[in-house]
C-alpha positions as CSV (number, residue, x, y, z in Angstrom):
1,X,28.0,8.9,4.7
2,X,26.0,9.5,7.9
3,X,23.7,12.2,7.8
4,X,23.7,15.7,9.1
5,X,21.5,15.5,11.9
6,X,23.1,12.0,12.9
7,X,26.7,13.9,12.3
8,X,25.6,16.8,14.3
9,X,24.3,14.8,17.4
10,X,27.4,12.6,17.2
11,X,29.4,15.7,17.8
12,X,27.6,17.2,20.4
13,X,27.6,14.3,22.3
14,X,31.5,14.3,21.7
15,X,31.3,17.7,23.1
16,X,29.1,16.7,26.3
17,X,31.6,13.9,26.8
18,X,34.4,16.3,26.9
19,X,32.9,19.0,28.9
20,X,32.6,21.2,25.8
21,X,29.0,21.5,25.6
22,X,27.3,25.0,25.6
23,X,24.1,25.9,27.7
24,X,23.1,26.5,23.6
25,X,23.6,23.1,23.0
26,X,20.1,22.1,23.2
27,X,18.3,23.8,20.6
28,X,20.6,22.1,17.6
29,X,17.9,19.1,17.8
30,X,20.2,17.0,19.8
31,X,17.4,14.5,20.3
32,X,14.5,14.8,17.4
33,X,15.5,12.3,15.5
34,X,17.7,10.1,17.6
35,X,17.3,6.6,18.6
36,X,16.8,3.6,15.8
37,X,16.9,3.6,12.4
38,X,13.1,3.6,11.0
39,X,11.1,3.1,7.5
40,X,7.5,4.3,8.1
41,X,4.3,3.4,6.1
42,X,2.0,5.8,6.0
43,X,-1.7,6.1,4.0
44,X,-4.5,3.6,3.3
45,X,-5.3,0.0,2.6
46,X,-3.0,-0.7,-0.1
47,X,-0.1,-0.3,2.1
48,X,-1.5,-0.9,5.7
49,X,-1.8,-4.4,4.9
50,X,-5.4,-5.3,4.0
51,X,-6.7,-8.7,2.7
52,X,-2.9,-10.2,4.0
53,X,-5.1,-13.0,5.8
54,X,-5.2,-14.8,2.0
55,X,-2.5,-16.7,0.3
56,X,-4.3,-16.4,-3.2
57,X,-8.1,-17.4,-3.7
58,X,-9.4,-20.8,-3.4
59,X,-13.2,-22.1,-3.6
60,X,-13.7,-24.5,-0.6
61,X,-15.2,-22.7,1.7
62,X,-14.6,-24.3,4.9
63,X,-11.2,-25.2,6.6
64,X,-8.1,-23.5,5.4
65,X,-10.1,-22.8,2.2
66,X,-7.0,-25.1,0.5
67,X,-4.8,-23.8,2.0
68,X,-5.9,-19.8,1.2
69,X,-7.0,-18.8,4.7
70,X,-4.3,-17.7,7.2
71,X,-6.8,-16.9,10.0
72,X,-7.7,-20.7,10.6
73,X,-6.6,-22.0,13.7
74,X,-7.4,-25.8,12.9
75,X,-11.0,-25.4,14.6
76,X,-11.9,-22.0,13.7
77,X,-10.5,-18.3,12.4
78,X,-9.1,-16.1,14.2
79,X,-8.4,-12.9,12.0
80,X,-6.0,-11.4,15.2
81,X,-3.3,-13.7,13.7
82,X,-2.9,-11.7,11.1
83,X,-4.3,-8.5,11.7
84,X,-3.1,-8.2,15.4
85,X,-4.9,-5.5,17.6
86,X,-6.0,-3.7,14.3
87,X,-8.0,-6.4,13.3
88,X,-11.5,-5.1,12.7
89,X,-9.6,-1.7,12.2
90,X,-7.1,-0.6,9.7
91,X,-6.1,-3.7,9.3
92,X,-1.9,-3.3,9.5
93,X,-1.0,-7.3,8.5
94,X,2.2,-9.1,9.4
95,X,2.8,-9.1,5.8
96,X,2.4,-5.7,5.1
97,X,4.7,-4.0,2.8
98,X,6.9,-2.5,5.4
99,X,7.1,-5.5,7.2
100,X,8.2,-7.7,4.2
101,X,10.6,-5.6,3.0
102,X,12.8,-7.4,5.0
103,X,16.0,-5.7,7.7
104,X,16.0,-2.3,5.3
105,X,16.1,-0.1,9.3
106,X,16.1,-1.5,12.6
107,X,12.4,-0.3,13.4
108,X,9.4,-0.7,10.3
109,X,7.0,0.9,11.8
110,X,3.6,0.7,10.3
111,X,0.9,4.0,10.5
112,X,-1.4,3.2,7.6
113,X,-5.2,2.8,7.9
114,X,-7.0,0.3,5.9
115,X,-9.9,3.2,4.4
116,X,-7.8,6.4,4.9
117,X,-8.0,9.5,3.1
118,X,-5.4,12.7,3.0
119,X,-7.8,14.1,5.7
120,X,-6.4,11.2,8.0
121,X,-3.2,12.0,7.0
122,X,-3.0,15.8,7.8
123,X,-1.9,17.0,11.5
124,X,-4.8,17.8,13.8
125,X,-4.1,21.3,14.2
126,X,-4.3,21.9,10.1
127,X,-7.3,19.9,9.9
128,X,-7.2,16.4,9.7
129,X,-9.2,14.3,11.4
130,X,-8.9,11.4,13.7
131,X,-9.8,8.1,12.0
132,X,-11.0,4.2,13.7
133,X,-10.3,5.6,17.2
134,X,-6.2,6.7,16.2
135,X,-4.9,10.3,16.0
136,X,-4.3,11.8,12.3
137,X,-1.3,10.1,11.1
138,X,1.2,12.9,10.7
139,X,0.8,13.5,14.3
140,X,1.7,10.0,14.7
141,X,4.8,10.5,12.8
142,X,5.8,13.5,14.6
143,X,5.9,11.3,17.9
144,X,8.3,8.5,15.7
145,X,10.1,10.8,14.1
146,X,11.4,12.3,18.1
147,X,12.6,9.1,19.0
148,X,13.7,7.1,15.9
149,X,16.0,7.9,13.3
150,X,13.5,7.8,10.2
151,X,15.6,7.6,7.1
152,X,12.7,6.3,4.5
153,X,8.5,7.4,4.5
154,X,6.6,5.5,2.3
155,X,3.0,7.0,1.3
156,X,0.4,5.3,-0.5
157,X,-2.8,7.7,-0.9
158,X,-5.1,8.9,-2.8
159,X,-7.0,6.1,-3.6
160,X,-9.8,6.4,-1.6
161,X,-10.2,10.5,-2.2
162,X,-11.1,9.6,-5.6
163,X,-13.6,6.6,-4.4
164,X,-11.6,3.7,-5.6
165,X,-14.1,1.4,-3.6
166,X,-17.3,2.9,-5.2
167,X,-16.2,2.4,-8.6
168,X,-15.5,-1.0,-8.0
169,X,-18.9,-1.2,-6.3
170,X,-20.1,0.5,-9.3
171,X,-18.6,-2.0,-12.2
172,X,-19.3,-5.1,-9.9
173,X,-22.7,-3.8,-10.3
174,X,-23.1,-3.0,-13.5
175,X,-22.3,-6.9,-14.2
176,X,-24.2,-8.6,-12.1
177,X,-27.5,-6.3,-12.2
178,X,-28.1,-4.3,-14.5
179,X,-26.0,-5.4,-17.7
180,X,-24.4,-2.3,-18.6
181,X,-20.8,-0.8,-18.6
182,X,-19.6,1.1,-15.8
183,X,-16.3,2.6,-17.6
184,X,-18.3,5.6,-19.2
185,X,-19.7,7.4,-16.4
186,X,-17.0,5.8,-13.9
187,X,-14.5,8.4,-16.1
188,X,-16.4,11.2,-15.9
189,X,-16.8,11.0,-12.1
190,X,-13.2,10.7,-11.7
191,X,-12.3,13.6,-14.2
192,X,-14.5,16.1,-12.1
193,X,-12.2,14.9,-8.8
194,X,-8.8,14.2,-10.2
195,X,-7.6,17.8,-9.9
196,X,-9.0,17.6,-6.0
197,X,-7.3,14.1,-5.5
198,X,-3.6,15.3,-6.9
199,X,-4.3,18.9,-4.3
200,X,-5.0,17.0,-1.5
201,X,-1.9,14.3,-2.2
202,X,0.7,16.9,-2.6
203,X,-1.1,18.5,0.8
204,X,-0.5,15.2,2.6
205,X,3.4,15.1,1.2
206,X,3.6,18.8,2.7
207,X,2.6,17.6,5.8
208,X,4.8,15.1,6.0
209,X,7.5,17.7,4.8
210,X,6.6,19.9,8.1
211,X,6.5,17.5,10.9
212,X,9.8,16.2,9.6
213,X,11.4,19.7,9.6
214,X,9.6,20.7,13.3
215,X,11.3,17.2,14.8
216,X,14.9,19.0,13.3
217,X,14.9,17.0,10.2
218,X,16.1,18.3,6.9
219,X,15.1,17.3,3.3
220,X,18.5,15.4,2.8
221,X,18.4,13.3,6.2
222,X,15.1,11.6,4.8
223,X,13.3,10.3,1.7
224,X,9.4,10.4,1.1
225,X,8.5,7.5,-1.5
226,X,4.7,8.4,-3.1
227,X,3.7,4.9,-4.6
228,X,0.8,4.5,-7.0
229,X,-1.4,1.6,-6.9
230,X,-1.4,-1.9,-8.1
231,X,-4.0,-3.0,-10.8
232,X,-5.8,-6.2,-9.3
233,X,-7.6,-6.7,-12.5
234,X,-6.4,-7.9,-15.4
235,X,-6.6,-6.8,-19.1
236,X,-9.8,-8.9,-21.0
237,X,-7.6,-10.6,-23.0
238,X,-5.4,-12.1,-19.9
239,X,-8.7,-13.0,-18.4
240,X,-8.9,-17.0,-17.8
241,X,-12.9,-16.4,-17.7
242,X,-15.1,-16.2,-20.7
243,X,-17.1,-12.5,-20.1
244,X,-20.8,-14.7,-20.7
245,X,-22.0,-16.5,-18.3
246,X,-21.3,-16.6,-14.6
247,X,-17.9,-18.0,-14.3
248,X,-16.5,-14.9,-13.9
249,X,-18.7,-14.5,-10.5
250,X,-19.1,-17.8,-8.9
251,X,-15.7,-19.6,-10.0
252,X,-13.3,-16.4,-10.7
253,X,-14.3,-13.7,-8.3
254,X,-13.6,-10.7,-10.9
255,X,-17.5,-9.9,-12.0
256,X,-16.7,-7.1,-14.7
257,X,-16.7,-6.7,-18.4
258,X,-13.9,-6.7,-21.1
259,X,-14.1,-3.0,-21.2
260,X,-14.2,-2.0,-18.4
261,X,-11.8,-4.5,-17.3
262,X,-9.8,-2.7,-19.5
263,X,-10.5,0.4,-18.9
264,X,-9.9,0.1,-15.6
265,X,-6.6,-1.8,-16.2
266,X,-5.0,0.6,-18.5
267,X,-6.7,4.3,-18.5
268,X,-8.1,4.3,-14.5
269,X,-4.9,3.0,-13.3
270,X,-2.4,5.3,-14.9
271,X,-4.4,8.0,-14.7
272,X,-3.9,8.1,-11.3
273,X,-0.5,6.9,-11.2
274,X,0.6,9.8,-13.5
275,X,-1.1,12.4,-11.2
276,X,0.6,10.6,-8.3
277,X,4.1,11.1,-10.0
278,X,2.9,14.6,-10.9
279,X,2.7,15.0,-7.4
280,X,6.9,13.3,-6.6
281,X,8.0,15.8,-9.0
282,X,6.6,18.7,-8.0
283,X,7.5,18.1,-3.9
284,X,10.5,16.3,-4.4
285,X,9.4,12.7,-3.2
286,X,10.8,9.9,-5.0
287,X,8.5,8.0,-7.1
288,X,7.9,4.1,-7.2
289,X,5.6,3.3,-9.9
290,X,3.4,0.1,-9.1
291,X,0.8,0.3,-11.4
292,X,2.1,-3.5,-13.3
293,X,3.2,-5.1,-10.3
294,X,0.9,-7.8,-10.0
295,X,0.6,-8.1,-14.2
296,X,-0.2,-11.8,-14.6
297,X,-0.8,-12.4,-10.8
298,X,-4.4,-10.4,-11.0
299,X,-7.5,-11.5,-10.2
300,X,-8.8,-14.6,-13.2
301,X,-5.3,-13.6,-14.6
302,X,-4.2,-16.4,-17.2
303,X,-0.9,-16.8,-16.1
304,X,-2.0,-17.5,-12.3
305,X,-4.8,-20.4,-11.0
306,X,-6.5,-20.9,-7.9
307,X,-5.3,-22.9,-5.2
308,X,-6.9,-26.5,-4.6
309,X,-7.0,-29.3,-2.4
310,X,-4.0,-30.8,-4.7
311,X,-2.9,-27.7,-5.3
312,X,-1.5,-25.7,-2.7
313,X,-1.0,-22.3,-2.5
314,X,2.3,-21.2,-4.1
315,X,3.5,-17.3,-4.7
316,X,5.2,-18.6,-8.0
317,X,1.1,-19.3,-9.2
318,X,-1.3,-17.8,-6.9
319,X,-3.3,-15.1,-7.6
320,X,-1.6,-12.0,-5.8
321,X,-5.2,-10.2,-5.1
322,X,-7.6,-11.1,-3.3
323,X,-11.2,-12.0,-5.6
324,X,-14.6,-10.4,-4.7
325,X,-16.2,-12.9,-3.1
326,X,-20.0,-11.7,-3.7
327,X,-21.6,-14.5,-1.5
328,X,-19.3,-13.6,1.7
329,X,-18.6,-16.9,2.2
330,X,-14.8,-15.9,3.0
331,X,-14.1,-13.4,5.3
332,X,-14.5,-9.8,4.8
333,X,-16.0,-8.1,1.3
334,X,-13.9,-5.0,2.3
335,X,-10.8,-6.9,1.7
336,X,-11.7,-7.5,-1.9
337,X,-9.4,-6.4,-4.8
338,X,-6.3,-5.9,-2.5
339,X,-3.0,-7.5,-2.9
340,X,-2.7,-10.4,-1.0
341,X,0.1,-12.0,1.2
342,X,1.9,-12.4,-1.7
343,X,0.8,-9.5,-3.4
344,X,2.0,-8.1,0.1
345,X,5.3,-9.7,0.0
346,X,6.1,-8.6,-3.8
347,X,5.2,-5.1,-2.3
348,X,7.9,-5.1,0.3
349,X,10.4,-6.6,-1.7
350,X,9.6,-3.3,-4.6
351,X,10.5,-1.3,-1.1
352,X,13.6,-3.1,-0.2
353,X,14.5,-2.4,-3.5
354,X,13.7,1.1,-3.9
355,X,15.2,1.6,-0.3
356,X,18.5,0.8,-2.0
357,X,18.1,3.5,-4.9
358,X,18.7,6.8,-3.3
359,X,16.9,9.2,-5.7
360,X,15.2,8.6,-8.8
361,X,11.9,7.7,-9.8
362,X,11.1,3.7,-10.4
363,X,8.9,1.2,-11.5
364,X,8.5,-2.5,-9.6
365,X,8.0,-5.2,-11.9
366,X,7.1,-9.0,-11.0
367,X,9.2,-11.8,-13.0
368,X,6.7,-14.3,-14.5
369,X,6.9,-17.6,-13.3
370,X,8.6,-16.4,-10.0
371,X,7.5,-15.6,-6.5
372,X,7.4,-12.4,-4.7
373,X,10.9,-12.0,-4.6
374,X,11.7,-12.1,-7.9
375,X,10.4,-8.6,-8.2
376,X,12.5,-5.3,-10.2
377,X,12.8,-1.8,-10.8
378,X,12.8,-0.5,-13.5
379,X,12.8,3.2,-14.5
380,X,9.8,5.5,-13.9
């Protein structure tokens, strides 16, 4: 069933054709909203497409790194491949998730900033600030959503509001220096910004919400999907790594102890995700759960290996994050603990997926054993 601002400007332009038209005609939003079909993504790094240079982790450190490296040209790398004009920026991949979900609109248009907060997300004129040289992105919208049809938003964000990349820091730290646990005062720092993190969230959804309805949208022509985030880290007991010694740093690229490996994998996590779906409920998004969709394809995961020289890359047994590589012998530390290409890929195929569910919450599942697209939903 079409919707009603596409039913409304198909009869008005019926009326035009036949002369009908009032001098009134105008205001009905005739053109906000017109044009191509469009899925947007919209948020930070977990969606813009960071760390979608690597096809799993691999240890050579010159070449194609086995295979891992998409940036090498045969003689050298060249990030712009895969990054495009944003490389050095936010980072938007050509396997981001919106762009591997495959022909779900006729434009998949990609806003997202590797690093962004819900102040990058807010409009301009409520606040929000500019962010690597491009306008907040809700102003951005507001020009797509004029000239496309956007059916489908998809918002990944939060993450960085409640420091996601100094905790990692932190634990990282707490390994390889100074022998301790990170998990214990890691919690308390996000319990005193949780309530802050879910505020701002549901402020970014409202946003959203308002340039919609100023471009003539209503809530029924559109959906707003809040995804949660990934855990590149797998439980202690999936770990492929024994917690002494330095495997876990020079050969595995996942530098953390059991607990807070597991803290992180199944209290940090959730947390957020349940104050994320908090946040769906309350403003009337839908809600896609990602919080086990790389289980088994993390970081020293059990179930995945490393590519090698006789062992190619393959999404059915690559890692799907990318490793921290603490020596910087491969590209860039910021893209560390983000899904991969393939983690990427499994990503938009969970969107393609949830694109076809018109309303209620989900979870995206992986199928062990399988590549990206033998991902699932579940319910959420």
């Amino acid at each position: 069933m079409p919707s009603p601002h596409r039913a409304l400007r198909a009869f008005l332009a019926l009326c035009t054709a036949a002369g009908l038209a009032t001098a009134a005609a105008p205001a009905a939003h005739a053109s906000p909203g017109g044009g191509p079909t469009a899925v947007v993504a919209m948020g930070d790094s977990y969606i813009s497409g960071e760390a979608g240079r690597w096809l799993g982790n691999g240890l050579t450190n010159s070449g194609s790194r086995d295979g891992t490296d998409r940036a090498w040209t045969g003689s050298g790398y060249d990030p712009s491949r895969v990054y495009g004009s944003t490389v050095g920026g936010c980072h938007r991949s050509d396997v981001s998730e919106v762009r591997s979900a495959g022909p779900i609109a006729t434009e998949l248009i990609n806003l997202a900033c590797s690093g962004a907060t819900t102040e990058n997300v807010v409009r301009a004129a409520r606040g929000g600030l500019a962010y690597k040289g491009e306008a907040p992105q809700a102003d951005r919208l507001a020009a797509v959503a004029a000239t496309h049809d956007v059916e489908l938003i998809a918002l990944s964000i939060g993450g960085n509001d409640l420091g996601f990349a100094d905790i990692i820091t932190a634990c990282a730290t707490d390994y390889l220096v100074w022998y301790s646990y990170c998990h214990d005062d890691q919690q308390a720092e996000v319990d005193a910004r949780i309530d802050a993190v879910t505020a701002s969230v549901g402020r970014a959804v409202d946003e959203i919400r308002a340039v919609m309805s100023g471009a003539g949208y209503t809530a029924s022509d559109y959906r707003i999907v809040l995804q949660s985030y990934p855990s590149p880290l797998p439980r202690a007991a999936e770990n492929r790594h024994s917690e002494s010694g330095w495997s876990r740093t020079n050969t595995g690229g996942c530098p953390f102890w059991d607990e807070d490996s597991d803290w992180a994998r199944d209290s940090l996590v959730p947390q957020l995700s349940g104050r994320l779906r908090q946040v769906a409920v309350a403003k009337g998004a839908q809600f896609l759960d990602l919080r086990d969709a790389l289980q088994g394809r993390e970081v020293c995961a059990k179930a995945s290996r490393q590519a090698t020289a006789s062992q190619p890359p393959s999404g059915a047994t690559a890692e799907w994050a990318r490793w921290i590589d603490s020596r910087s012998t491969q590209g860039l530390v910021q893209e560390s603990m983000h899904p991969n290409a393939y983690g990427q890929q499994a990503l938009g195929r969970c969107l393609a997926l949830i694109r076809a569910v018109p309303s209620g919450h989900r979870a995206c599942r992986n199928t062990a054993g399988a590549g990206p697209s033998g991902m699932y939903l579940t319910a959420g």
